[in-house]
C-alpha positions as a Python dict, from the first residue, in 0.01 Angstrom:
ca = {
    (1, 'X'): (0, 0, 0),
    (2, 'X'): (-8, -336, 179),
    (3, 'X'): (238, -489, -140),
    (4, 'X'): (461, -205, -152),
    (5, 'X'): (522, -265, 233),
    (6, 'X'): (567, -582, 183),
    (7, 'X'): (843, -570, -100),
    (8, 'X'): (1037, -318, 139),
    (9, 'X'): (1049, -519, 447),
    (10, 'X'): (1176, -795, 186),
    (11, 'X'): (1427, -593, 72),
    (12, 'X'): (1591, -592, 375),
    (13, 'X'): (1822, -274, 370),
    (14, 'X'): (1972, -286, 695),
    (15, 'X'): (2060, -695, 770),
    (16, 'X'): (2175, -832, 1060),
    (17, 'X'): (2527, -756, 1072),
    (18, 'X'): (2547, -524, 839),
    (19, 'X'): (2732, -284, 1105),
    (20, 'X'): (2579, -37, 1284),
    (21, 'X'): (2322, 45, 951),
    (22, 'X'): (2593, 256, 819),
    (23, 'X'): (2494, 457, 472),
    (24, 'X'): (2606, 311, 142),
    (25, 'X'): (2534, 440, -197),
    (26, 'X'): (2294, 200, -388),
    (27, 'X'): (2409, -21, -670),
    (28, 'X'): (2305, 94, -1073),
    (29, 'X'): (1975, -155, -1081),
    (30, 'X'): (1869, -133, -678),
    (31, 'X'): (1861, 264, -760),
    (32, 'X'): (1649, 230, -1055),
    (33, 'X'): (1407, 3, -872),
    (34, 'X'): (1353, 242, -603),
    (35, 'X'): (1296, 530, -864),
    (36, 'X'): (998, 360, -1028),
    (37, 'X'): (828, 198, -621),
    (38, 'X'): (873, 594, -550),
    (39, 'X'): (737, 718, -899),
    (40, 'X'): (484, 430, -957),
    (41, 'X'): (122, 471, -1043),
    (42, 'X'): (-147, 243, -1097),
    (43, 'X'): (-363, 183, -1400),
    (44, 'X'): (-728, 267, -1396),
    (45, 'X'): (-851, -112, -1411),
    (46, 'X'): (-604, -112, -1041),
    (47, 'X'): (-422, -415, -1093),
    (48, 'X'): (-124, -510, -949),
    (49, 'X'): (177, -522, -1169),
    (50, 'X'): (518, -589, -1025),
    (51, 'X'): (845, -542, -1208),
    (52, 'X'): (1123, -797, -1131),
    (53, 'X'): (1518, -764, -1221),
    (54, 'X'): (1775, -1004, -1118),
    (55, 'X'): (1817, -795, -729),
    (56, 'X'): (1448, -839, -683),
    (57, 'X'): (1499, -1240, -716),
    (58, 'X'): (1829, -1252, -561),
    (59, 'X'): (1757, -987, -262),
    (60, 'X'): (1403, -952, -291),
    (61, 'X'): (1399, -615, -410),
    (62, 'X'): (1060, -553, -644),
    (63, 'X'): (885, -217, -757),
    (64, 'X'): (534, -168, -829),
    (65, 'X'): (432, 72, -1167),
    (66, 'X'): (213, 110, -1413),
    (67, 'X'): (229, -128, -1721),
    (68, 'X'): (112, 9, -2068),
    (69, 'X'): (194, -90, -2397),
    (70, 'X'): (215, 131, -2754),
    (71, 'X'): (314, -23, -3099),
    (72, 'X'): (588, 56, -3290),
    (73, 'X'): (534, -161, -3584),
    (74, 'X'): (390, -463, -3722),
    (75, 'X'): (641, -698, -3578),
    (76, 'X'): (592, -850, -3276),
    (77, 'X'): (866, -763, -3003),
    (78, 'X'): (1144, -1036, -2911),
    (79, 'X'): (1077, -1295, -2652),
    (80, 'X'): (1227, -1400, -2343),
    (81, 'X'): (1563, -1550, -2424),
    (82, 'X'): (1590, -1942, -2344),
    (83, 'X'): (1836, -1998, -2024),
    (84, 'X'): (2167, -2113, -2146),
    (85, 'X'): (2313, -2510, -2138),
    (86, 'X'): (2620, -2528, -2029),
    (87, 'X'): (2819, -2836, -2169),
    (88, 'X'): (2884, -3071, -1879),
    (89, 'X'): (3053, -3298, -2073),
    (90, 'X'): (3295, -3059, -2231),
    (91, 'X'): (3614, -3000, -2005),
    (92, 'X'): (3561, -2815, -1686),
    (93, 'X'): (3836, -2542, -1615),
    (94, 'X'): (3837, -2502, -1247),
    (95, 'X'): (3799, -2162, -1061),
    (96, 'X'): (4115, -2185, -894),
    (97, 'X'): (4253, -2280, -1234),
    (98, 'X'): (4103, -1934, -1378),
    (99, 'X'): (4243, -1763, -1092),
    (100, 'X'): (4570, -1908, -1165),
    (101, 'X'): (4595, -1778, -1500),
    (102, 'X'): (4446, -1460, -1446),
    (103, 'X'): (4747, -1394, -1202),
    (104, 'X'): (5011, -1519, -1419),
    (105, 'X'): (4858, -1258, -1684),
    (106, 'X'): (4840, -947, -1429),
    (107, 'X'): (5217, -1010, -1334),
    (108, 'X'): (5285, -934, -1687),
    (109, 'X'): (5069, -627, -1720),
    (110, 'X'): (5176, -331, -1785),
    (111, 'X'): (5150, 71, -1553),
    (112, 'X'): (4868, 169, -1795),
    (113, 'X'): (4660, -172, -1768),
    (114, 'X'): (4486, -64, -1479),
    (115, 'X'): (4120, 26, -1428),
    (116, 'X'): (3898, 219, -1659),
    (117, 'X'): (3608, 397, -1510),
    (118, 'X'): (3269, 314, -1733),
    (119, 'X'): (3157, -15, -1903),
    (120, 'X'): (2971, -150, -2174),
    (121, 'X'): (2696, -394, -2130),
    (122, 'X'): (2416, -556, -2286),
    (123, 'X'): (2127, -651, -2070),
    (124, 'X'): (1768, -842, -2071),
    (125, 'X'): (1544, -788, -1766),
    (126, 'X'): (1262, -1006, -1710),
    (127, 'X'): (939, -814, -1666),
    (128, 'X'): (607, -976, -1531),
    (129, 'X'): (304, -878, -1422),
    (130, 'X'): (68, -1068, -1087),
    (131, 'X'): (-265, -1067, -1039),
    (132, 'X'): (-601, -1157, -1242),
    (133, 'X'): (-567, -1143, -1610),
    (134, 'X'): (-193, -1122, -1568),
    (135, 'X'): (41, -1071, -1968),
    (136, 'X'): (240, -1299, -1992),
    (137, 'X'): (655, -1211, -1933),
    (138, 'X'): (857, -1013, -2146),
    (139, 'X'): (1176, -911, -2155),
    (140, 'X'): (1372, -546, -2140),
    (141, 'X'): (1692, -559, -2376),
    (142, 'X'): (1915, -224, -2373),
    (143, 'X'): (2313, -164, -2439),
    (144, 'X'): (2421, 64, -2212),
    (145, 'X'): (2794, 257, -2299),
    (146, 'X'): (2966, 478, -2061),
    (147, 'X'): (3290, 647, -2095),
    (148, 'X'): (3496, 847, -1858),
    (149, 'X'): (3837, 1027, -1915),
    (150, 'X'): (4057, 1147, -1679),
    (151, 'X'): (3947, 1529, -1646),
    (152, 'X'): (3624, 1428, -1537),
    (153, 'X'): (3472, 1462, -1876),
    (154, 'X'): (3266, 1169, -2024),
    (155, 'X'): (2961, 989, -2175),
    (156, 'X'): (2604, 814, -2146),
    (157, 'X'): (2438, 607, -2403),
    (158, 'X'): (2151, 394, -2348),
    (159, 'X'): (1985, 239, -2657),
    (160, 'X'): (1677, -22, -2674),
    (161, 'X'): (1830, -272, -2911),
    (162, 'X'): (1838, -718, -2886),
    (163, 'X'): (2148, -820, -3045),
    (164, 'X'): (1976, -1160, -3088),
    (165, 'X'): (1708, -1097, -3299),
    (166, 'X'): (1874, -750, -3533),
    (167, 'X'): (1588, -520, -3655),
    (168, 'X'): (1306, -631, -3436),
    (169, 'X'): (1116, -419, -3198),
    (170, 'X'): (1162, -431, -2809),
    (171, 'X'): (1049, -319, -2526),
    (172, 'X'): (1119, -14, -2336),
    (173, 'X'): (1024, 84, -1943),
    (174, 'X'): (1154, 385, -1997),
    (175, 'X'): (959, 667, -1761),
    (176, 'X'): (820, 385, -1586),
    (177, 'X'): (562, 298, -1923),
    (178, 'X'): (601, -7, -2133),
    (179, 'X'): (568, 14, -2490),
    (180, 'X'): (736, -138, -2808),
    (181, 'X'): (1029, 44, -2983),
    (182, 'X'): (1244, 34, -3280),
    (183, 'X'): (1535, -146, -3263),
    (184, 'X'): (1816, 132, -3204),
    (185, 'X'): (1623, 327, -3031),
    (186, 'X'): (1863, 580, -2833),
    (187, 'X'): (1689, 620, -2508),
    (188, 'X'): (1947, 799, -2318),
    (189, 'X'): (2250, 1017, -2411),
    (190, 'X'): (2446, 1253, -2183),
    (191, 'X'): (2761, 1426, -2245),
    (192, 'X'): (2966, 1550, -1912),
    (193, 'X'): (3223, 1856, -1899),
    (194, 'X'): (3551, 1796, -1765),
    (195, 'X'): (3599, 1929, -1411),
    (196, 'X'): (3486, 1810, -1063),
    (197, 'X'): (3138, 1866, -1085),
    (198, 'X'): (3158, 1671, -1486),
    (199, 'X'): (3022, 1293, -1465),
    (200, 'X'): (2860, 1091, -1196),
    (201, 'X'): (2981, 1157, -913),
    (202, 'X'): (2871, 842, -687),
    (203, 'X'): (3138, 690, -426),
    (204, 'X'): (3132, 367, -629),
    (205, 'X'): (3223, 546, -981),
    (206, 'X'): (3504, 757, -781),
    (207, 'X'): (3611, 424, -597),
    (208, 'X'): (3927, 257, -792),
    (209, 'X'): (3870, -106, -715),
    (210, 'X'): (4214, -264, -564),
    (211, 'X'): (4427, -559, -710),
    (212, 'X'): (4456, -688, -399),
    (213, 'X'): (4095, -974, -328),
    (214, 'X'): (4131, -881, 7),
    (215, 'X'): (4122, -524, -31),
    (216, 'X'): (3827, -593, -275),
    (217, 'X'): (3596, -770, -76),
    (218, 'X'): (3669, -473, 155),
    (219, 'X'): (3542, -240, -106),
    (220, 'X'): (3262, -439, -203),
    (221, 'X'): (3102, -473, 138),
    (222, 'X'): (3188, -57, 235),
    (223, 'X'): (2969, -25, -128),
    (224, 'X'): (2703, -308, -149),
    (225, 'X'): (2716, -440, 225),
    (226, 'X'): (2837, -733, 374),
    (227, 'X'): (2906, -905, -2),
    (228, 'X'): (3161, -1171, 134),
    (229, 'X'): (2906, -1298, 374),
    (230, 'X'): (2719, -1508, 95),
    (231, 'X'): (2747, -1621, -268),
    (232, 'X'): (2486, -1431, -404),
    (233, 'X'): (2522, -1071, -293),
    (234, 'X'): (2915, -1137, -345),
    (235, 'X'): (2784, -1194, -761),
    (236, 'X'): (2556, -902, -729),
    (237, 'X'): (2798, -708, -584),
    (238, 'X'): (3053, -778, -874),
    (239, 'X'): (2743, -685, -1139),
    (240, 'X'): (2711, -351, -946),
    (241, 'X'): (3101, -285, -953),
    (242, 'X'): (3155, -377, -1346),
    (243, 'X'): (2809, -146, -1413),
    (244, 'X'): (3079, 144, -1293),
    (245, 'X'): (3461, 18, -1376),
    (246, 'X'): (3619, -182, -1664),
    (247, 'X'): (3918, -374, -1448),
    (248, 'X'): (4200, -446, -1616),
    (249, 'X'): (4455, -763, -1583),
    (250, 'X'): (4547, -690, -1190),
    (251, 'X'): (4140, -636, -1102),
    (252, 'X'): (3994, -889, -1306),
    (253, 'X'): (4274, -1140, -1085),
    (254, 'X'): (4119, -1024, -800),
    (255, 'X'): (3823, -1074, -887),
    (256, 'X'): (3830, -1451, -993),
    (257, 'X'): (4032, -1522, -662),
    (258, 'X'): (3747, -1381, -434),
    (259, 'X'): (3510, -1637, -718),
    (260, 'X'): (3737, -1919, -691),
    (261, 'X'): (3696, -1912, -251),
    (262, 'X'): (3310, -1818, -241),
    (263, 'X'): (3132, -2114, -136),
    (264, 'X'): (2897, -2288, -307),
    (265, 'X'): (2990, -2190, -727),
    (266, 'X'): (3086, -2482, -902),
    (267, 'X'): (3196, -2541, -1261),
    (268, 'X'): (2903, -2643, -1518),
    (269, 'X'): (3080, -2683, -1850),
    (270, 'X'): (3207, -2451, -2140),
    (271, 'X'): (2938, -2273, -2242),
    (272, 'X'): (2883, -1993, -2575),
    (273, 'X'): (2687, -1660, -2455),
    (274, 'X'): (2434, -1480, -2636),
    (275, 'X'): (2735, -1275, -2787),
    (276, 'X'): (2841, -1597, -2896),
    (277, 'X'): (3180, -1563, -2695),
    (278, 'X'): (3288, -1913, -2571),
    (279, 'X'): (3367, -1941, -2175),
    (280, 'X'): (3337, -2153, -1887),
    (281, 'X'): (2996, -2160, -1710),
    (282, 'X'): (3046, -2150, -1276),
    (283, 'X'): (2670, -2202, -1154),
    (284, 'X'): (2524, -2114, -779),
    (285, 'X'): (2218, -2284, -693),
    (286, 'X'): (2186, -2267, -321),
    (287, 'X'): (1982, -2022, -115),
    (288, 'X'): (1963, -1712, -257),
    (289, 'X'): (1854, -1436, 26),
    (290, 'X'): (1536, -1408, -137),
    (291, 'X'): (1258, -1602, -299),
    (292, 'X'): (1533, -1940, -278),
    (293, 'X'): (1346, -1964, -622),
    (294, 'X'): (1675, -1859, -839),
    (295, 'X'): (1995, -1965, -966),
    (296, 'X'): (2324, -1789, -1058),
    (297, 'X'): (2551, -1844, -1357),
    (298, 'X'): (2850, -1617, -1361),
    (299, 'X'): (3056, -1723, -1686),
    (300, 'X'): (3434, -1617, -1749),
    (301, 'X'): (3704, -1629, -2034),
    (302, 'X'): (3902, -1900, -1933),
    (303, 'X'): (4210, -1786, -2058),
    (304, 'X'): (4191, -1462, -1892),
    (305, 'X'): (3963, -1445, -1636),
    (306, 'X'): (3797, -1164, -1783),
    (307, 'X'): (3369, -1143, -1669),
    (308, 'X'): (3186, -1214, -1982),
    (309, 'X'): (2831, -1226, -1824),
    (310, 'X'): (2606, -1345, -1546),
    (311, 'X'): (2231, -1518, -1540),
    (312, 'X'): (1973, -1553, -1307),
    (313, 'X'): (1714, -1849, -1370),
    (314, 'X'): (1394, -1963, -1202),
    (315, 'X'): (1458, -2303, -1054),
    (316, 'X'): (1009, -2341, -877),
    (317, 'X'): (770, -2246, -1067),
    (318, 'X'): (582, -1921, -972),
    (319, 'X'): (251, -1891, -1066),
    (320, 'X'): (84, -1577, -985),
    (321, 'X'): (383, -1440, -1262),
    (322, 'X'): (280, -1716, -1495),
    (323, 'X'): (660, -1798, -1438),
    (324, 'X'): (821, -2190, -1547),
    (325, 'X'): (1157, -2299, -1370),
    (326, 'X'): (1393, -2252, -1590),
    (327, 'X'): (1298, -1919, -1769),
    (328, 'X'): (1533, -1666, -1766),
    (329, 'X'): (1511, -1384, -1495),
    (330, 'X'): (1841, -1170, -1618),
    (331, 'X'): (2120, -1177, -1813),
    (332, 'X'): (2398, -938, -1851),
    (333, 'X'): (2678, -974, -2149),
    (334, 'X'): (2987, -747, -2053),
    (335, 'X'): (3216, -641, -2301),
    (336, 'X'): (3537, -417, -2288),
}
C-alpha cells in the first residue's frame, strides 16, 4: 500500500496554484492510469510491478498491476524503439518561424477548415517492471482511430499493431494483463448513435479549441491545469487535447504560437519519424515536474505547423527499472 501512496502524493493532483482545487476532467492516458492503480492486483510471487507512460515520467503519475505474459506465436514481440537523432547539422527552422507560416496558412483557410472532433494516433508506451528479478522493458504499440460527426454519432477503434516491424507480435495491457498478440489485433471497437447521449461525452471532447493562443492556453489550463505555467505540462497538455480534436489551419497556428513563447524548447535539427514523415525536431530538457529524469521532443511539419509527434526519453539512468538514458519512454505519431 506504502508504493501506491507514494505514486499518489507524486502525482500531485491539486498543485500549488492550481486555484482553489477546482474539478477538471482527466486527460485520455492520466484516466487510464488511474483505472488500472484502482483495478490492480498483484501476482502470487507479490512483486512489485509498476507501469510507466510518458505522464508518469513527466508528472509522476505511475500505476501498480499485475504483469503476465501469454504467447501468441513463435515470434518474439517487437522491442523498444531506439530514441530518435535529430540532425543538428541540417538547417534549423525556428519556432517563431513555424509560427509564422502556420499563420500565413490559417489566413487563407477556408469556413469549413476548422476543428474536427476525434484523431488518429499511433502510440508506444514504455512498460517496466521494479523489484527483484525484474523483465526487462517492453513496449505497448496500438493505433487508436476515432471519428465523430456532427449529430453526435461516431466511432472507436483500437488495434495492437507496430507499424515498424509489419506482421510481428506485440504486446497488449489490455484488462490490465500483459500478453503477446497478433499484429492487427482489434482490441477495441465502439460504434455511437447520433443524439446527445451518442459519443463521449467528456468536457474536453465537447470543448472546440479556439484560434486565438490566448484563448487556448485558457482552455488548456480550465482542462489539464495550470499548462502555461511550465514547458512540460504545456506539451502534455497539447498530447491530451490532439487525443480528442484534429485542429485545422487556424488551431494548429495557435498552437505553434503558444510552442514558439514556452520557455525552454529549442530547435534540434530536421528529423524523419517512425512514420517516416520528415519535420523539424524542438527538444525540452529542463526540469520536468517529476523524476527530472526525462526529456521532451515535440516535432512539427515545418511547412505547416501541423503536430506530427512527441517523445519522451530517459536522460539518468534508473536502475531498479533496468532503465539506460536514452531509451525511449513514449512516443506518439499523429496523423490527420
Amino acid at each position: 500500500m506504502s508504493d501506491e501512496l507514494d505514486l499518489l502524493r507524486a502525482a500531485n493532483p491539486a498543485p500549488e496554484g492550481a486555484g482553489p482545487w477546482r474539478d477538471r476532467p482527466l486527460h485520455a492516458r492520466a484516466e487510464r492510469g488511474l483505472n488500472r492503480l484502482l483495478h490492480s492486483r498483484r501476482t502470487k510471487r507479490a512483486r512489485r510491478r509498476l507501469v510507466l507512460r510518458a505522464e508518469a515520467a513527466v508528472l509522476a503519475l505511475g500505476a501498480v498491476l499485475a504483469f503476465t505474459f501469454s504467447d501468441a506465436g513463435a515470434a518474439k514481440a517487437v522491442a523498444v524503439p531506439v530514441a530518435l537523432a535529430p540532425r543538428a547539422g541540417a538547417h534549423s527552422v525556428s519556432l517563431d518561424e513555424v509560427a509564422r507560416r502556420a499563420e500565413a496558412r490559417a489566413r487563407t483557410a477556408g469556413a469549413a477548415d476548422g476543428p474536427r472532433r476525434g484523431s488518429h494516433l499511433q502510440s508506444w508506451y514504455l512498460s517496466m517492471e521494479a523489484g527483484p528479478g525484474a523483465a526487462p522493458p517492453v513496449t505497448v504499440p496500438e493505433e487508436r482511430i476515432t471519428r465523430w460527426r456532427a449529430d453526435g454519432s461516431g466511432s472507436e477503434l483500437v488495434v495492437a499493431t507496430d507499424p515498424r516491424h509489419p506482421g510481428r507480435p506485440v504486446i497488449d495491457d489490455t484488462g490490465g494483463s500483459w500478453r503477446t498478440v497478433n499484429d492487427g489485433k482489434v482490441l477495441h471497437r465502439k460504434s455511437y448513435p447520433a443524439g446527445p447521449a451518442g459519443g463521449r461525452r467528456g468536457l474536453a471532447a465537447r470543448t472546440k479549441p479556439p484560434a486565438d493562443p490566448e484563448a487556448l492556453r485558457e482552455m488548456l489550463a480550465a482542462l489539464y491545469g495550470d499548462s502555461g505555467a511550465r514547458t512540460p505540462q504545456l506539451l502534455l497538455a497539447l498530447s491530451s487535447l490532439r487525443q480528442e480534436w484534429t485542429p485545422g489551419p487556424r488551431e494548429t497556428a495557435a498552437v505553434v504560437r503558444l510552442l514558439a513563447d514556452a520557455e525552454g524548447l529549442r530547435p534540434a535539427g530536421a528529423v524523419t519519424d517512425r512514420l517516416g514523415r520528415r519535420g523539424q525536431a524542438y527538444v525540452y530538457d529542463g526540469p520536468d515536474g517529476g523524476m527530472n529524469a526525462t526529456r521532451q521532443m515535440v516535432i512539427l511539419d515545418p511547412r505547416s505547423g501541423q503536430l506530427l509527434g512527441s517523445e519522451v526519453t530517459f536522460t539518468k539512468d534508473l536502475p531498479d527499472f533496468r532503465i539506460k538514458a536514452g531509451e525511449v519512454l513514449s512516443y506518439e505519431a499523429w496523423m490527420p
